[in-house]
MARDO-176445 format. One record per residue (C-alpha): x, z, y; residue in one letter. Coordinates in steps of 0.2 Angstrom, whole numbers, padded with zeros to 4 digits, always signed. Layout:
N
XZYa;...
This chain:
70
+1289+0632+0312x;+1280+0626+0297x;+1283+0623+0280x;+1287+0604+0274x;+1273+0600+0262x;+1286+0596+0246x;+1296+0611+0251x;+1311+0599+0255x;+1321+0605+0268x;+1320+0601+0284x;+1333+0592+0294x;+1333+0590+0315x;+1339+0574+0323x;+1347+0581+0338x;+1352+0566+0350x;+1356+0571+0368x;+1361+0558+0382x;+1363+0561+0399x;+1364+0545+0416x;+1358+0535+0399x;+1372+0538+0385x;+1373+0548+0372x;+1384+0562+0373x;+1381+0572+0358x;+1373+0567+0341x;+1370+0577+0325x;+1359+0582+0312x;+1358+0600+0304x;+1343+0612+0298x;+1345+0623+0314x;+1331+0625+0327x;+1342+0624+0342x;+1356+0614+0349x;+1368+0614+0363x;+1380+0604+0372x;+1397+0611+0381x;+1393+0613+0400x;+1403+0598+0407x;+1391+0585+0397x;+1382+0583+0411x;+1386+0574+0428x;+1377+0583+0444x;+1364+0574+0450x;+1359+0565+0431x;+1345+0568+0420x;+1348+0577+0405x;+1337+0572+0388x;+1337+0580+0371x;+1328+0572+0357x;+1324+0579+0342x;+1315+0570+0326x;+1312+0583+0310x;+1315+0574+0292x;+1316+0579+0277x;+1326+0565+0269x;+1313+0556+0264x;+1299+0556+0278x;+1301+0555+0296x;+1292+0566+0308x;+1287+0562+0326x;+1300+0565+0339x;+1300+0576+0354x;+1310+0574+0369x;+1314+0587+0385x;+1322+0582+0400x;+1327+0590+0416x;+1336+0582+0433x;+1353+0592+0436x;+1357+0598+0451x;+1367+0588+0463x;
């Protein structure tokens, strides 16, 4: 983690979507996320995006994904 340069705090944009929608959306100052176990379908790919501001400037998104089992 490091330190926004204005000391602002930093907020994550966590935008999840799995067999492409969006199944959970929200912003908070936490490192992590979660979703509830059924979000999912077997057999989709699940992604997590996450995009850091700090309510004035935008930093580069990062996105995971992994295929579920079917």
């Amino acid at each position: 983690m490091t330190e926004d340069p204005d000391f602002e705090i930093v907020r994550y944009r966590y935008r999840w979507t799995s067999g492409g929608r969006v199944v959970r959306q929200v912003t908070s100052a936490a490192l992590s996320d979660a979703l509830r176990n059924d979000a999912a379908r077997p057999g989709e790919t699940l992604a997590c995006e996450v995009t850091p501001s700090d309510g004035r400037l935008r930093g580069p998104s990062a996105t995971a994904s992994a295929t579920l089992p079917s």
